[in-house]
N, C-alpha and C positions, 0 to 999 in steps of 0.2 A: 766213870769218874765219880769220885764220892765228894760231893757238895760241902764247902764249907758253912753249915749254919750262921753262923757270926756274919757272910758276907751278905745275906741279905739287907741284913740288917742297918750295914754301912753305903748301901750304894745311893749315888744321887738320886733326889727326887725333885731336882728341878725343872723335867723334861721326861715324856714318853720316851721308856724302852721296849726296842724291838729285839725281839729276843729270834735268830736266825741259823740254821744249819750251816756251818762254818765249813761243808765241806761237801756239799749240795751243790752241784750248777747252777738247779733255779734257785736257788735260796740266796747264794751270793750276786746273782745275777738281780734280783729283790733289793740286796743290800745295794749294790751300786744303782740302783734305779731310785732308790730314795734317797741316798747322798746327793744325785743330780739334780734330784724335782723339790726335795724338800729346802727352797731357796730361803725360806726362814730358820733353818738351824731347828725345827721345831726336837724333830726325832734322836735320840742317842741308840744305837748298835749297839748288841753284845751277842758273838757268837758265843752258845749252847755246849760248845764245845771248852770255854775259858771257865774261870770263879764265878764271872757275876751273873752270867746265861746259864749256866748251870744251877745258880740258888735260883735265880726268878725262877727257872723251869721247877725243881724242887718243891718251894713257895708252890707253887700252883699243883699242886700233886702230880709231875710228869717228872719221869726219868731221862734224863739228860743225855744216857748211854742209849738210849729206843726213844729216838724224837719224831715223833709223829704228827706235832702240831706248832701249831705260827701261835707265838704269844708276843701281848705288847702288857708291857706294866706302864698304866697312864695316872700319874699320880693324881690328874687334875681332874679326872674325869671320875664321877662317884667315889670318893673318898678312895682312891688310887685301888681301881678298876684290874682287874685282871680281863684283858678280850683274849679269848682263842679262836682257832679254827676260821672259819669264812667271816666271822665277827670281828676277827683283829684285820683280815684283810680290807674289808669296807670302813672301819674305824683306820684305817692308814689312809687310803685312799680319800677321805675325810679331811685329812688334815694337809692334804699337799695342795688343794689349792687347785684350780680353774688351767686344765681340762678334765685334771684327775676325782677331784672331789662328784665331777658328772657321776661316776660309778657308783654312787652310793643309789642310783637307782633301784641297784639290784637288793636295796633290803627290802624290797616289797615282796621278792621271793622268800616264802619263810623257811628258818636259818635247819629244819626237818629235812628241805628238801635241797638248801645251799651245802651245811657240813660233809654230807656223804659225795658229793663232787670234790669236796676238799678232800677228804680221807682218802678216795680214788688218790687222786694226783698225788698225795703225800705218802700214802704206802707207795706210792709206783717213780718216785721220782728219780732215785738212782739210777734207776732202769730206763728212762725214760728221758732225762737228760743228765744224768751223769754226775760221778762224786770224783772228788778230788784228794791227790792221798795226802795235803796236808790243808789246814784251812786257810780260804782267803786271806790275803794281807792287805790292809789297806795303802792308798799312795796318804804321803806325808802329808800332803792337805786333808784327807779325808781322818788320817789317827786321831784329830780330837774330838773329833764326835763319836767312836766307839771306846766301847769300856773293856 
């Protein structure tokens, strides 16, 4: 998929985007775990696979056609933050809030010896739980919070 430049440009910034494998088991299986836990509306969705998941991934120098990493564009956090890898993970987990936010334990493990367990999992996730041959659809309560 070739990225439209312009959409970065346009998309909202009033809310962390998690940018998600739109055809990933774990990855949608991610997305519906944050629609359920993030009881503040904090996060907005865009599968990788659409415009605007496709420019973030772009924007951040990744190819949107070979995803191999969890990215969040967090506008509020250092002058709107690019996290990847095991970083965007504990930065979610961050912002959902009591019992989840506990996990941020794990950034005492430093992120040398966190990303290559993520890399594991992320090269091997197809494989390992499975892709779907179109991508997730959200339920009608859930479409306004992805882009």
């Amino acid at each position: 998929m070739a990225a439209d430049p312009s959409a970065f440009a346009t998309l909202p910034r009033d809310k962390p985007i998690i940018v998600f494998d739109g055809v990933c088991v774990l990855c949608t299986a991610n997305a519906r775990f944050v629609l359920k836990n993030d009881r503040e509306g904090r996060f907005r969705l865009a599968a990788m696979q659409d415009d605007a998941g496709a420019a973030i991934m772009v924007h951040a120098g990744l190819d949107p056609d070979d995803p191999t990493s969890f990215i969040i564009l967090d506008p509020e956090s250092e002058g709107g933050r690019i996290w990847m890898n095991s970083d965007a993970v504990l930065h979610m987990w961050s912002q959902l809030g009591l019992p989840w936010r506990a996990a941020v334990i794990f950034r005492i493990v430093p992120r040398f010896l966190r990303d290559p367990v993520y890399k594991l999992i992320a090269r091997n996730r197809y494989k390992w739980f499975g892709k779907r041959e179109e991508c997730w659809v959200p339920s009608p309560e859930q479409a306004a919070r992805i882009l």
